[in-house]
N, C-alpha and C positions, 0 to 999 in steps of 0.2 A: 406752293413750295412746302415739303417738308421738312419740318427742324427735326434733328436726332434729339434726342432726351436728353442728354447732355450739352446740344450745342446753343449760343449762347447766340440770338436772334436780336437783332439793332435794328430798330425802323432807321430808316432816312428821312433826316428834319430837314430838308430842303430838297430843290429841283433846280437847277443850274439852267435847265434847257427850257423849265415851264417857267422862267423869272423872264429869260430873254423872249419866247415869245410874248409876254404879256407888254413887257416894252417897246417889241416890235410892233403890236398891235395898234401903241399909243402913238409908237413914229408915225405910222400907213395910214390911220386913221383918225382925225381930229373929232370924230362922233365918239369911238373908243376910247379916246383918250380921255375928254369928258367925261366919261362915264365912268371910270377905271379911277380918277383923280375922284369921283365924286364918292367911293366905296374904300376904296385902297389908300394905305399911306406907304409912307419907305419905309420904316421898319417890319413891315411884313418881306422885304426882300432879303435874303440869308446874304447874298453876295452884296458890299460893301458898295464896290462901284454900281451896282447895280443900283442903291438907294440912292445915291451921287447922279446916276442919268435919271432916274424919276423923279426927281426935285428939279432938275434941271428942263426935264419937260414941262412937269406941271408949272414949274414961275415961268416959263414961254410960251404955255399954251395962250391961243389967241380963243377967247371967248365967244367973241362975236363971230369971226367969219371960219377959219378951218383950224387946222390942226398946231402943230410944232415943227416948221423945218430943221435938216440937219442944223442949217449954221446956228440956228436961235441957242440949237443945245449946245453947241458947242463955245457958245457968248456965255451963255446962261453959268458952265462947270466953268469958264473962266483959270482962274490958278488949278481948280480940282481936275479939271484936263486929265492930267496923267495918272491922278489917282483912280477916274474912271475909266481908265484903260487907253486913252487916247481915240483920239480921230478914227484909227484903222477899228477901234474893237466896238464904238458908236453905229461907223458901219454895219459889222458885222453883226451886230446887233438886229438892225434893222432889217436885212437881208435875212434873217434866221427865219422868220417871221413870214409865210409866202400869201397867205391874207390875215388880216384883225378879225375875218368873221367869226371865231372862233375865241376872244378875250373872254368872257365871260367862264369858261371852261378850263380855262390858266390859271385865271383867279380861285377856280373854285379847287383846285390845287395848292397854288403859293400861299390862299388865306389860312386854310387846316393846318398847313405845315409852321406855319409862322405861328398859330396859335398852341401846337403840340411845344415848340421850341421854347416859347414861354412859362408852358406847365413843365418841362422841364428844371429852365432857372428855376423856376419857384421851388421844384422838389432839393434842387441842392442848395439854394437859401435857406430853405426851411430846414437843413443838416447842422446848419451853424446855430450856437447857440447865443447869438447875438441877432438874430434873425428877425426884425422886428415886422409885426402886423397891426397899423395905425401907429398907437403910440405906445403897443406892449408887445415885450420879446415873444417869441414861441412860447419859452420855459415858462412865462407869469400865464401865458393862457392854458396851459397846460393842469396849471395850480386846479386845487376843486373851487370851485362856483359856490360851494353853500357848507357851513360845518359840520351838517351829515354826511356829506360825501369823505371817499376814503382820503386821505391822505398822499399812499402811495400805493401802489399795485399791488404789493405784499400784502397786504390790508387787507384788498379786497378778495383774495383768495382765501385769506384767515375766516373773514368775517362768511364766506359762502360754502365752507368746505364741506357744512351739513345740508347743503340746499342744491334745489337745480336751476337756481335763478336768482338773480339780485337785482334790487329795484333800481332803478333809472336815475332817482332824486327831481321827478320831474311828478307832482300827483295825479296832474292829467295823466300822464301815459300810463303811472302805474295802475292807476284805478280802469284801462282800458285792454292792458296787458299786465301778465302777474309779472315781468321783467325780462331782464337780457338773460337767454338761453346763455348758461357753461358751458362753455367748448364742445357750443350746435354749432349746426348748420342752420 
């Protein structure tokens, strides 16, 4: 695909069609299903119902002998029923799906994508400045580490504007590297 220089390119943080096979694969197949329940959770599914029938398979998967039939799941989502789309879209679920041999390969879709979607929250959590990492905001880590370091950005422009580098604040590296390149590459 070509983007023009100016056009403005979005990945797609989900697969609508690679969630329902992977669920299908879990209906068709109780080896899948175990195995998929052993690697995967519901929040790697973008679609909401879609996290609602994989919990509902996994708490009816039968361990010992095969898989999850329709009705288990359909005991299992109980009240959730209509939030998972009901009966008809359970089916159609399953039916999407024309073998499970191919789960592994779903997954190896749904998991990247679930895991892109997360570094995204993260980049617009980390926008706010109340953003906390452990038990300090962005802004406090942001602060300098030691009181050689500058202050504020301005600072460290002042303090290099006769140099074509400025040290790290780290002695190992500086003694291994004379510092960070000025506005290199």
């Amino acid at each position: 695909m070509m983007i023009e220089e100016n056009e403005t390119y979005v990945q797609q943080l989900y697969s609508l069609e690679c969630e329902m096979c992977l669920l299908g694969s879990m209906i068709l197949s109780g080896t899948a299903a175990r195995r998929i329940v052993a690697i995967a959770t519901a929040e790697m599914f973008w679609r909401p119902a879609h996290r609602l029938i994989f919990n509902a398979i996994k708490n009816g998967l039968d361990w010992s002998a095969g898989g999850v039939d329709y009705r288990t799941i359909i005991e299992e989502l109980g009240p959730n029923l209509m939030d998972a789309g009901g009966e008809d879209y359970i089916l159609h679920v399953a039916e999407y799906e024309p073998s499970p041999v191919n789960w592994d390969y779903y997954l190896g879709i749904v998991s990247p994508l679930h895991m892109r979607r997360q570094l995204v929250k993260l980049g617009q959590d980390a926008l706010d400045p109340e953003f906390q990492v452990g038990t300090q905001s962005l802004m406090n880590l942001m602060r300098p580490i030691s009181p050689g370091q500058p202050k504020r950005f301005g600072e460290i422009e002042d303090a290099t504007a006769d140099r074509q580098y400025i040290a790290s604040g780290c002695p190992y590296v500086d003694s291994a590297i004379p510092g960070f390149l000025i506005g290199g590459t």
